[in-house]
N, C-alpha and C positions, 0 to 999 in steps of 0.2 A: 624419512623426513630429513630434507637437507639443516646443518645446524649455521646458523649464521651469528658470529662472535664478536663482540665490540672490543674495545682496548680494555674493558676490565673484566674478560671472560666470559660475561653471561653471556646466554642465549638467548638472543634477540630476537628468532623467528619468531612469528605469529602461533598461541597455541591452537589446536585441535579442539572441536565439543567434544571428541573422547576425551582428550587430554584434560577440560574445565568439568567434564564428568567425572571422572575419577580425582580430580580434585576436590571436588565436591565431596563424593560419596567417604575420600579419606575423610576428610575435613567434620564432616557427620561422626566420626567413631571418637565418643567420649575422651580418653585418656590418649588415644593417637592422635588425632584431631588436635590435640594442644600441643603436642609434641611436634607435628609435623608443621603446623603453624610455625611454630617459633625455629626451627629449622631453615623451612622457605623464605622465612623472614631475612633468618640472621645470617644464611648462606651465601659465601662468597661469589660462588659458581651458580650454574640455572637458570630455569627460564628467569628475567627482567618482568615479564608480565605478571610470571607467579608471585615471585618478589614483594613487588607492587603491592600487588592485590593480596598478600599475607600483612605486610605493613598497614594496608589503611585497616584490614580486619583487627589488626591489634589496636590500632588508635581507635577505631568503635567500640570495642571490647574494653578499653580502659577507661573512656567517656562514660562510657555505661555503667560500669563498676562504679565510676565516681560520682557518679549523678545516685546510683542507689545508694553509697553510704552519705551523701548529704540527706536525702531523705529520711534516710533511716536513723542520725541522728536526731534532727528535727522532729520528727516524727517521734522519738523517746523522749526527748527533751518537752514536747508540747504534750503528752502522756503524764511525763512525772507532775509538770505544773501543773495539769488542773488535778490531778488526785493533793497536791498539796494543799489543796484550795479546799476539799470536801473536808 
């Protein structure tokens, strides 16, 4: 695979289904999966695409988190009230 380079290193070519397949299947393994996330993310060098697509994975991942602890306050919060009320 030829690598084609922009002015800040990455690599710009187009990836492979192997290559979003084994991204994938990393990405599936628990404690590497986070690791290689934030890696892909935060890497200088690499594909552009991966990049990318590690970045919005992290912005879902931290929506997500956020959204379940408003919930999950609310949700104790509206819990203690009515037991204070029995």
């Amino acid at each position: 695979m030829s690598e084609v380079t922009s002015a800040k290193g990455y690599d710009t070519s187009p990836m492979t289904v192997g290559d979003w397949l084994i991204t994938m299947i990393v990405l599936g393994i628990p404690l590497v999966g986070l690791i290689m996330l934030l890696y892909w993310s935060l890497s200088s060098t690499g594909n552009l695409n991966r990049r990318n697509y590690c970045l919005a994975t992290l912005v879902v991942v931290a929506v997500i988190l956020l959204l379940f602890v408003i919930f999950a306050v609310f949700g104790g919060l509206a819990m203690f009230m009515s037991r204070q009320g029995a």
